[in-house]
C-alpha positions as CSV (number, residue, x, y, z in Angstrom):
1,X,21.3,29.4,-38.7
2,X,17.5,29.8,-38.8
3,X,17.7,26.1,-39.3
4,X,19.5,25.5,-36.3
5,X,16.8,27.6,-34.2
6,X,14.0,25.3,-35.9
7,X,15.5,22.2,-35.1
8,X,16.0,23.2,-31.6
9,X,12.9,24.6,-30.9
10,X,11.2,21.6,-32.3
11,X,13.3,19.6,-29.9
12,X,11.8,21.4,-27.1
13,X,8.8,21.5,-27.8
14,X,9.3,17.5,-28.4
15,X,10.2,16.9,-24.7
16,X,7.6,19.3,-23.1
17,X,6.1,15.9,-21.4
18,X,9.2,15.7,-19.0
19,X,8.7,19.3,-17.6
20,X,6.1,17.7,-15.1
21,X,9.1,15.7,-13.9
22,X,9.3,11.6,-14.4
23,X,5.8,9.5,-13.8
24,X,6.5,7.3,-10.8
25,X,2.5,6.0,-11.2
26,X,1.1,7.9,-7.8
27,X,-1.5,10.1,-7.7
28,X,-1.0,13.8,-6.9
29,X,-0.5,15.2,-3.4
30,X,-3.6,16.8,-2.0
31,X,-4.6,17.8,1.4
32,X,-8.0,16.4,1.6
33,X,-6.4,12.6,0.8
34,X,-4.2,12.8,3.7
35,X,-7.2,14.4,6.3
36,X,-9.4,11.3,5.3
37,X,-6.2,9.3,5.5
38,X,-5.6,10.0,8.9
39,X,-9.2,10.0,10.4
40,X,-9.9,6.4,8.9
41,X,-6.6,5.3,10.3
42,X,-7.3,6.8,13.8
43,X,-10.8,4.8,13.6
44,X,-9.1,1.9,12.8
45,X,-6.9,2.2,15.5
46,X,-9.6,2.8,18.4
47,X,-12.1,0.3,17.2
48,X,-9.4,-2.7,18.0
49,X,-8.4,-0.7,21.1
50,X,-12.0,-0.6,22.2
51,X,-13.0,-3.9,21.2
52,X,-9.7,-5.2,23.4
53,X,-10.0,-2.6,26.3
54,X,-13.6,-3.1,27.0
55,X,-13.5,-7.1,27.5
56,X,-16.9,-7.6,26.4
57,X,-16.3,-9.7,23.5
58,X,-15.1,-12.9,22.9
59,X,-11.4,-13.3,21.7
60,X,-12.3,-15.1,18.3
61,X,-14.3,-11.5,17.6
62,X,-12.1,-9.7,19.0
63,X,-9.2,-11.3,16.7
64,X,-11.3,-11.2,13.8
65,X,-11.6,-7.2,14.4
66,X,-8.2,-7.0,15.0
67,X,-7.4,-8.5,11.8
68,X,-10.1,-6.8,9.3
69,X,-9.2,-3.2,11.3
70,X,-5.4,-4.0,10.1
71,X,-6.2,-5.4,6.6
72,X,-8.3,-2.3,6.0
73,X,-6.2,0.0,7.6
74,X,-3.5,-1.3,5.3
75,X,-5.4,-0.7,2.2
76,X,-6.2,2.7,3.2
77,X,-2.5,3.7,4.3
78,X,-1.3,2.8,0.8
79,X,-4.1,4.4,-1.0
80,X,-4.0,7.4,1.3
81,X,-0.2,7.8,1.7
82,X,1.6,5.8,-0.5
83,X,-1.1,7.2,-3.1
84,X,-1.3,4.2,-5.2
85,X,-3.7,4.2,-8.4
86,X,-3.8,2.9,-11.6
87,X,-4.1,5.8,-13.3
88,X,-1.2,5.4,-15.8
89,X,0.8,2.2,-16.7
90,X,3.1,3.2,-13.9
91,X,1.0,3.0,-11.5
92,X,-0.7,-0.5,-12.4
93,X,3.0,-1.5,-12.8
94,X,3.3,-0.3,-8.8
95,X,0.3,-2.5,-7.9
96,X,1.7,-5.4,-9.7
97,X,5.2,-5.4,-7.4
98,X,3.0,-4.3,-4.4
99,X,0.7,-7.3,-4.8
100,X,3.7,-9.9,-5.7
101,X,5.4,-8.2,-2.5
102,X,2.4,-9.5,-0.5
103,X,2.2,-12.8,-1.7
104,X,6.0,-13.1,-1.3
105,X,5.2,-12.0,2.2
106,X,2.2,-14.8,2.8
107,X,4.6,-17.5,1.6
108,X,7.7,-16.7,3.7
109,X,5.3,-16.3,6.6
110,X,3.1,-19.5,5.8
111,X,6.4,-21.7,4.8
112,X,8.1,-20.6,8.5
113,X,4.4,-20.8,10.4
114,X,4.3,-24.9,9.0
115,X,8.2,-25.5,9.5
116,X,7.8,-24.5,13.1
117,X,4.6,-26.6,13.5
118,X,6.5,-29.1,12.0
119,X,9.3,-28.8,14.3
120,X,7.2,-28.7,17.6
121,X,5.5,-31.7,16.7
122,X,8.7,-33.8,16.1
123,X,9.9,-32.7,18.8
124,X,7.5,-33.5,21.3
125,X,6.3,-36.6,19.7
């Protein structure tokens, strides 16, 4: 019997990891992330609005702000929010699929930007 209790209490104390619930490679939830979260991503949002609401810029500048504002606001949303680190393995493992999700992304998008080109052109020529 006091066998039994050793072996049992040797098993829990074996699997005391798991109390903290499974490792899903994000960060832990704090406040202060999400507050700077959502002031940079309100910035990000009314420096494009300005730059387009004001008129004083030319479009090329105001496309590239557009596009840096979003490619930064995207890298702060999934830091932020999505709390994406590599921290553990898990987490590097999560930034793996999220960058092979992008370049997925950049292909489908590229492939169907050319076919259309393509398209147009026969078309019309």
């Amino acid at each position: 019997m006091s066998e039994n209790k050793k072996s049992s209490n040797s098993h829990s104390q074996s699997h005391s990891h798991s109390d903290f619930g499974p490792d899903y490679g994000t960060g832990k939830k704090n406040l202060p992330s999400y507050i700077i979260g959502i002031l940079l991503s309100l910035l990000l949002t009314l420096i494009p609005y300005e730059a387009v609401a004001r008129h004083s810029l030319n479009k090329t500048y105001i496309y590239a702000i557009l596009i840096v504002c979003a490619l930064i606001q995207l890298v702060v949303q999934v830091i932020c929010f999505l709390r994406l680190n590599n921290h553990t393995e898990q987490g590097q493992i999560n930034i793996l699929s999220f960058l092979f999700s992008i370049v997925v992304l950049i292909v489908v998008v590229a492939a169907s930007i050319w076919i259309m080109w393509h398209l147009n052109y026969n078309m019309m020529h």
